[in-house]
C-alpha beads as a LAMMPS data file, in Angstrom:
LAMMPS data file: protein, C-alpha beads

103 atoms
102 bonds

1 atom types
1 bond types

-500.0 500.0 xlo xhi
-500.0 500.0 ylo yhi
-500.0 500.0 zlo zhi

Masses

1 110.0

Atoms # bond

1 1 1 482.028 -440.624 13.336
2 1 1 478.979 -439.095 12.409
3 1 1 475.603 -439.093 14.327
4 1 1 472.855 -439.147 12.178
5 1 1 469.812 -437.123 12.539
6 1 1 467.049 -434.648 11.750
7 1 1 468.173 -432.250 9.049
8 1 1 465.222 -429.568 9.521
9 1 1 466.202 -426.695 11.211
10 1 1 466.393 -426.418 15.291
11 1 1 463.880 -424.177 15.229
12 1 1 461.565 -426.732 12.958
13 1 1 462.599 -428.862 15.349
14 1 1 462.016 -427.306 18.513
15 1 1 458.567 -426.704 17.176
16 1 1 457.839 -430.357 16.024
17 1 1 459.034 -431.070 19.821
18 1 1 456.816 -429.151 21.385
19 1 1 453.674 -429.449 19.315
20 1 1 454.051 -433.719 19.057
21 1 1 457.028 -434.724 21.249
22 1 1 456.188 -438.258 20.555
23 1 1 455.803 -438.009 16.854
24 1 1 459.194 -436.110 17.007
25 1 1 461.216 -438.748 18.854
26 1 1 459.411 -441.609 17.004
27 1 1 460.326 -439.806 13.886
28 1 1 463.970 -439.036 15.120
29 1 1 464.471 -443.158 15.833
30 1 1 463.794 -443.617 12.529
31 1 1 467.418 -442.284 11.808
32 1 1 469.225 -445.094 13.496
33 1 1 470.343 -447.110 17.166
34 1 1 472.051 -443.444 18.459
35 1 1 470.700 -440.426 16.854
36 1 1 471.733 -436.216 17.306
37 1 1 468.798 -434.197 17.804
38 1 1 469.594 -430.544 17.780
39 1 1 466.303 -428.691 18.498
40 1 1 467.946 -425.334 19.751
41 1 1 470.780 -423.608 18.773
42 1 1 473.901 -424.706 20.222
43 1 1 471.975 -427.868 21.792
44 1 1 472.797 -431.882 21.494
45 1 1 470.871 -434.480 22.835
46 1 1 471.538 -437.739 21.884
47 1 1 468.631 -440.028 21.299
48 1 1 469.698 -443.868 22.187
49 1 1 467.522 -446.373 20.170
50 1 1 469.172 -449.536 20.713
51 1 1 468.820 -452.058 24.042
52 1 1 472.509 -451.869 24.601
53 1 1 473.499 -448.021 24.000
54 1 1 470.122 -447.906 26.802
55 1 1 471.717 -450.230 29.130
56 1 1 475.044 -448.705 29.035
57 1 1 473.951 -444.945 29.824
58 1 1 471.167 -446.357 32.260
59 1 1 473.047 -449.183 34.217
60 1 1 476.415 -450.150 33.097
61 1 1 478.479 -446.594 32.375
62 1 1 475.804 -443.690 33.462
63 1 1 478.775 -441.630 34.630
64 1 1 480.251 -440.978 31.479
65 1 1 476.491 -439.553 29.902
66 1 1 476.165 -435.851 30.943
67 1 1 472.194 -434.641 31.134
68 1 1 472.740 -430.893 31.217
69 1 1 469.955 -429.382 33.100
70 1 1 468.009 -427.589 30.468
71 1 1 467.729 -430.958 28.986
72 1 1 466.555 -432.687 31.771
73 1 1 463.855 -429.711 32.541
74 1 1 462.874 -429.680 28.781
75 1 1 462.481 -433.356 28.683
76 1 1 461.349 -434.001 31.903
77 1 1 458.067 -431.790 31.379
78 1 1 456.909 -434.514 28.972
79 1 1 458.947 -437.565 30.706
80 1 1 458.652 -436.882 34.014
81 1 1 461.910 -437.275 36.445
82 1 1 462.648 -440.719 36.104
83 1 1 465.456 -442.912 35.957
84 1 1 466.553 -441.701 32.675
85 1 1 466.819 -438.403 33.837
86 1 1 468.562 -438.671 36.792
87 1 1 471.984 -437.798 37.922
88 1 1 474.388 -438.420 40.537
89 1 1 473.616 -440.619 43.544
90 1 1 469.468 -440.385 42.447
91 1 1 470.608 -442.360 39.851
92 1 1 471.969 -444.852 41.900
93 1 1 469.317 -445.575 44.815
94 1 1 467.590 -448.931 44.086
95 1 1 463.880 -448.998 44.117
96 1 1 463.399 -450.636 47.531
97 1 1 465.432 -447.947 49.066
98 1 1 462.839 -444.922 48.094
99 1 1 459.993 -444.282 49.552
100 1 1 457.049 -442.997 48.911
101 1 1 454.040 -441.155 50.610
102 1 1 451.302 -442.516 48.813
103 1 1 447.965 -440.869 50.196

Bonds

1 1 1 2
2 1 2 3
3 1 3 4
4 1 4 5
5 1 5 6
6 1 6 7
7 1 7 8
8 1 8 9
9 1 9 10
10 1 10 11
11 1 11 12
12 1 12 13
13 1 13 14
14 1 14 15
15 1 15 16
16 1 16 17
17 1 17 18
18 1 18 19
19 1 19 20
20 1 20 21
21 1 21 22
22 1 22 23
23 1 23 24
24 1 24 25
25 1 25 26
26 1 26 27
27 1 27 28
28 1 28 29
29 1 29 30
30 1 30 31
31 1 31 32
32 1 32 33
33 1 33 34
34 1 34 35
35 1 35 36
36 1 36 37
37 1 37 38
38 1 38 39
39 1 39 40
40 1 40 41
41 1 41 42
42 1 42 43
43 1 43 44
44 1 44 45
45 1 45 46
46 1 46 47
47 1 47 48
48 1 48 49
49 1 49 50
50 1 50 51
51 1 51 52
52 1 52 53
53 1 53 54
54 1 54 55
55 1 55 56
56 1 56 57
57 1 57 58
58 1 58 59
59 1 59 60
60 1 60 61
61 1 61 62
62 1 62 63
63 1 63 64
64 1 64 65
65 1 65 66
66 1 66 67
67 1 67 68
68 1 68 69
69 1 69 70
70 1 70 71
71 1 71 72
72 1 72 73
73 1 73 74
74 1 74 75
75 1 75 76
76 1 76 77
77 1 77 78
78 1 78 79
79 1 79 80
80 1 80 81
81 1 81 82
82 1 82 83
83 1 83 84
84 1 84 85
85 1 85 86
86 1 86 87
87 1 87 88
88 1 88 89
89 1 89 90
90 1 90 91
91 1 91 92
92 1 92 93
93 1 93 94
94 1 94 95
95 1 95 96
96 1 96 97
97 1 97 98
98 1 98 99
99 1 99 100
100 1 100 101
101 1 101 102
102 1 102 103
């Protein structure tokens, strides 16, 4: 099966990223429900567009979807640390387990 995707270089890429990471991914959807971004060398992220690929790596099945660190630091600078970044038994807590210190 193949993954459908950008075709510019991951260096255009990475660029596009960082100067309108928005615009990129916006862009990106535009290639389909699942899409491979590649925007360094040797780097995959996977770019679910469709409510069901979502649900699966958010709720159902988020064991099986790896989020190797430098992803989740390169995407969490513009995402923040949220659910779809989070791994292991973060992922799990529910919301009215967490608290927060709100000042």
């Amino acid at each position: 099966m193949t993954i459908p995707g950008p075709t510019d270089s991951s260096l255009s890429q990475l660029r596009r990223l960082r100067r309108d990471f928005l615009g990129y991914l916006c862009d990106a959807a535009q290639h389909g429900d699942l899409v491979l971004l590649r925007p360094a060398p040797g780097m995959k992220i996977y770019l679910a567009n469709h409510p069901d690929l979502i649900e699966d790596s958010l709720v159902r099945r988020p064991e099986l979807f790896h989020k190797a660190r430098m992803t989740r630091r390169m995407v969490g600078n513009f995402l923040g640390n949220g659910l779809g970044l989070s791994v292991d038994e973060t992922h799990g807590q529910r919301s009215d387990e967490q608290t927060y210190d709100i000042q």
